[in-house]
Structure formats: C-alpha cells, structure tokens
N, C-alpha and C positions, 0 to 999 in steps of 0.2 A: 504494500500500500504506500501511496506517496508519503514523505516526511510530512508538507504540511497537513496532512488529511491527520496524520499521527498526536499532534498536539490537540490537549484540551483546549477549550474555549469556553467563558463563561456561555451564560445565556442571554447576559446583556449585548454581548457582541453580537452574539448570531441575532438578534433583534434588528443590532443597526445594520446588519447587512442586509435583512430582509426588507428592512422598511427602507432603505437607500436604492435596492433595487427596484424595489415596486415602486417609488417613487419615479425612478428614469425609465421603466419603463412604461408605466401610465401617460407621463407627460409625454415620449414619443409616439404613442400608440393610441393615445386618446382613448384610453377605455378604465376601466374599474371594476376592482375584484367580485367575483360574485362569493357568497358566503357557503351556498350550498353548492359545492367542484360537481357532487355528484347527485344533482337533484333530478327529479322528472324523469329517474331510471337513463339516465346519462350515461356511458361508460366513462371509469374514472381515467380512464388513459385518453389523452387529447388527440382529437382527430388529427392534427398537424403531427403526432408521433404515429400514428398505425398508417397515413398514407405514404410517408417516406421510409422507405428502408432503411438510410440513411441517417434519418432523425431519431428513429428507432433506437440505432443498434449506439448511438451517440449516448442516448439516454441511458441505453442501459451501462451504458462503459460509466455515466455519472452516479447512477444510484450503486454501482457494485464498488462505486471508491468512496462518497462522501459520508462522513461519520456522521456520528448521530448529532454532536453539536449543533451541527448545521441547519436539521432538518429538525432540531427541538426537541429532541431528546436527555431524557437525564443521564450521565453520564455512573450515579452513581448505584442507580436502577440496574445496570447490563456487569456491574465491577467482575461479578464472577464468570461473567462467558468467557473472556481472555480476548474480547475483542470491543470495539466502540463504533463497530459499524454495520447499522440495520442489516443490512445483506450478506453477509458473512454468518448475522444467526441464522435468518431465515433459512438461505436454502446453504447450507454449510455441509451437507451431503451429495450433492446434486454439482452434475457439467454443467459448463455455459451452454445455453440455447444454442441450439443448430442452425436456427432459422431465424425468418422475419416473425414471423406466428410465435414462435416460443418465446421470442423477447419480449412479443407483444402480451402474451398470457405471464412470464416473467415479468416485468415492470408492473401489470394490474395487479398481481398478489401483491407485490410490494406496496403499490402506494394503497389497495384495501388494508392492508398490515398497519402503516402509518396512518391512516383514518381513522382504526380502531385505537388505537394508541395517543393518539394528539389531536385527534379531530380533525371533521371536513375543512375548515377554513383556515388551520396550521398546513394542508397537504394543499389545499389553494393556494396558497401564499407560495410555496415553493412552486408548484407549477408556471408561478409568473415569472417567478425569478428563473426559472428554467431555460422556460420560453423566452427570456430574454437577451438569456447569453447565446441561445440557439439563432436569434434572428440577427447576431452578427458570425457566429461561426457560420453558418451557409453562405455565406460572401466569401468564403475560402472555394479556393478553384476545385472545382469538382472531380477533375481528375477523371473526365473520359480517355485520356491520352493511356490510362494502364489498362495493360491485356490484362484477361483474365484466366491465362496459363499459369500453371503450375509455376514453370520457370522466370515468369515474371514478378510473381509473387515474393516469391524466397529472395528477389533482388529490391523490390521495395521493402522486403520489412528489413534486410540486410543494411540498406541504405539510410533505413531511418534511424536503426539500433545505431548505427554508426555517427550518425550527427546529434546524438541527440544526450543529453546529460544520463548522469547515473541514476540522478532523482527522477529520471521519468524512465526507467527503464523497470514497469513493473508488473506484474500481470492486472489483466489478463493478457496470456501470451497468446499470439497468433498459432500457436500449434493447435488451442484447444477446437481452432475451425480446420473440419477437412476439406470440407467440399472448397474449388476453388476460388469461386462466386462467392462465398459467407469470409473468403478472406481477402480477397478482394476487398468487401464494405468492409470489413475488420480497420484494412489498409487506410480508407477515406475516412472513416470516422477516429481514427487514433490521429491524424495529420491535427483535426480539430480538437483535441486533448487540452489546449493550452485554456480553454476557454471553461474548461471544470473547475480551475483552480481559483476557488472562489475570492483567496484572500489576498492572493500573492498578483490577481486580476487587477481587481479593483471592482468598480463600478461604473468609471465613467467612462461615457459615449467615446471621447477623444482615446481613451486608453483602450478599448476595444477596436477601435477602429485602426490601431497603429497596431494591435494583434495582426487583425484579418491581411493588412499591407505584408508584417514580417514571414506569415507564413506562406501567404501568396508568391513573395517574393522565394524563401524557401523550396517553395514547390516548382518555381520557373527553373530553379538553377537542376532540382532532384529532374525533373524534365529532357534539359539538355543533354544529364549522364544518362537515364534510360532512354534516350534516341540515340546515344553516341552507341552505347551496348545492344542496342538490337537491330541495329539499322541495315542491318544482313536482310531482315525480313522485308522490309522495304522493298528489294529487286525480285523478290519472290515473285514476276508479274508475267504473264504467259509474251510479253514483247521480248520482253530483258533476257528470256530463255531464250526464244526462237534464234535472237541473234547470235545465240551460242552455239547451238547445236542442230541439229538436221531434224524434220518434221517427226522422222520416226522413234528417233531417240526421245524427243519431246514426248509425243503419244504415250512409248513405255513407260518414260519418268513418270506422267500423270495417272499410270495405269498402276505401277509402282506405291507409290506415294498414297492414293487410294486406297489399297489394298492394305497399307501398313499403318495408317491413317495418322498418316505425318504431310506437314507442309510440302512442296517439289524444292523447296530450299532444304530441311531440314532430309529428303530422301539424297538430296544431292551430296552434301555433306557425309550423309552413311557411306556415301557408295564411293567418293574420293576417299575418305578415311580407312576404307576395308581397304579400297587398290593400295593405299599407300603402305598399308602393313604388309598385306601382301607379297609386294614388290622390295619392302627391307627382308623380309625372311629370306626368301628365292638370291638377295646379293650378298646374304650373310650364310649360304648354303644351309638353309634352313629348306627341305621340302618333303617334310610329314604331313604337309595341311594340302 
C-alpha cells in the first residue's frame, strides 16, 4: 500500500478534505450533493463508473488503496484487523476482478459496506470527491496508441515500473490480470494513479491540471519508445512485402502466417531466424538436424 495511504489522519483532516473538494467541485460543476447516493432504488455505483471500463477499473484501483481515514472511518474500531483499509477487510480472501462486471459488483459491495457503516450521505460525499478527481484524470491521453498483445503489454508495465518511484510501485500488480484486454485497462488506468493521492494532490483546479499536462507529457515521450520498439510492425503491409518478394512466396507467407496465427512480419522473422540457425550449424559441421 502506498506510504501516504499508510499514515493516520485525524478526522478533522479528512473533513477538510472533503469539504474542500466538494467545494471545487460544486463550484465547477454547478450542482449539489444529494443526501440520499442511493435513493429511489438507485444503484449505489454511479452510472459514469459502470459505463466506462476505464472509470471502473480507476475506481476500483482507489477504493483497494484509500484507508479508512479518508472515507470516515475510525481508525480505532479496525486496530485488530492488522490493517486501516476498508478493502483489505472486506474481500481479504478473494482475486482482483477479472472483468468490467466484477469490478463493477466489487466497488457496489464496497460502497453498500461503507453505507452500512457511515451512512448514505458520508458515501455521497466521497462519490463527489471521487468524481472529481476523475473529471480531470480523463484529460490524460487515452492511450489508443497501445496494442493489446501480450508483448506489448509486459513493455508498458516494464516501462512504467521503470520511470516511476519506489513509493508507487505497489500492488495491485499487473500479473493478477490474465487476459490481455483487462491488462491493457490495468495499463491506462494505473498511468492515472497520480490522481488517488489525495493528500500529496491537493485540491486545487490549477494543481490538477498541471497533473493531467505532467503525465500527458509523460505519456508523449512513453509513446515515442513504444513506436521506436515496435515499428517492425508498421511494414507488416501487403505493398512493403510484395516489393520484396515474388507473388508466390507472398501467397505462402500469408498462407503461413495464417495457419500459425502470427502476423507475415512476425512469420517472417521465424523463418529468417530458423535459416539462420540453420545455416550456423551446416558451417560449424553441425548436421544431425
């Protein structure tokens, strides 16, 4: 868990943070708390978190880290769990969700858990403050530029472990998603991580908004090394081939390639790789194979 997630806080603090942020965000947003989150048989998880995948899986990376300070908890209510964070007790036998759906049934127990414990309008209060750090992390670049192969993956989270301090280097880790689609969003919504941090944020608009620029900017330069690293797949294109090779050979490559269900770049690659072994054994009187 992050250090600052790790310290106590009274509950005077967490007061001013709440009311600081429900302050900036009513004034930009021109609205005001409702008292009942979940009245009129409502779902308590907000339609802007269940229609984005991405808002989702954001959310749930914030309730799996923020302690209970935060969210209005006593601190000395939980002293014997060996931990100070609602989610940790809850599901403390249980994997991270697989899916958009489980995060989304994940986050509902949660925040029905904090309803039944602090009430509708302490689990309102943080929904605004939620949603309002969320409506400037979405201004971070979306990141349609990453595949969502295997191999592309294990170089963004490589590339992120690697620029990124010790203090944020914490789970949840990327291994606990298989599929490569759930780590992919894993990818996008960790990029947005800096905007959890409630304390070390702040609150105000201008300090938000110099977030959304640092990691934007962040992500142009993370951009340039994965295009510099995969830019082999770029000529992958049936012109760039033909100019190499004869119709026929083309044909088999794509018949090839097909069949092994790899790119004609990635079959091309096997099949110079195999000749070249090949071709060392046969000079080094190597011919068993």
């Amino acid at each position: 868990m992050p250090r600052e997630f790790m310290s106590v806080h009274s509950p005077d603090e967490s007061d001013h943070v709440f009311s600081r942020m429900e302050y900036e965000y009513y004034r930009h947003n021109d609205k005001s708390p409702s008292v009942n989150a979940d009245n009129a048989g409502r779902d308590v998880v907000p339609e802007w978190v269940q229609k984005d995948p991405v808002a989702a899986f954001w959310v749930w990376m914030f309730i799996y880290h923020v302690p209970d300070s935060i969210v209005r908890l006593s601190g000395e209510q939980y002293a014997d769990y060996g931990t100070s964070c609602l989610y940790a007790r809850l599901f403390a036998t249980e994997a991270a969700p697989a899916n958009h759906q489980a995060r989304i049934r994940v986050t509902r127990k949660w925040l029905q858990e904090l309803i039944r414990l602090t009430g509708t309008e302490n689990v309102s209060d943080f929904l605004y403050v939620v949603h309002f750090l969320w409506s400037y992390a979405e201004k971070v670049n979306p990141m349609t530029w990453l595949g969502s192969r295997r191999i592309h993956i294990k170089w963004a989270w490589a590339y992120l472990q690697k620029h990124c301090t010790d203090e944020e280097r914490h789970c949840p880790d990327i291994s606990e998603f298989k599929a490569s689609g759930e780590s992919r969003l894993f990818i996008i919504a960790y990029v947005r991580r800096v905007f959890m941090k409630i304390y070390s944020v702040g609150t105000e608009p201008q300090k938000l908004k110099e977030l959304v620029y640092q990691q934007n900017d962040f992500l142009r330069r993370m951009k340039c090394s994965y295009q510099k690293m995969f830019r082999y797949e770029k000529t992958d294109s049936r012109v760039q081939i033909s100019a190499l090779i004869s119709p026929e050979a083309r044909n088999a490559l794509r018949k090839m390639a097909k069949k092994n269900n790899l790119t004609q770049a990635e079959m091309l690659d096997k099949l110079i790789l195999s000749a070249d072994r090949l071709f060392m054994q046969k000079t080094a009187g190597d011919y068993s194979r």
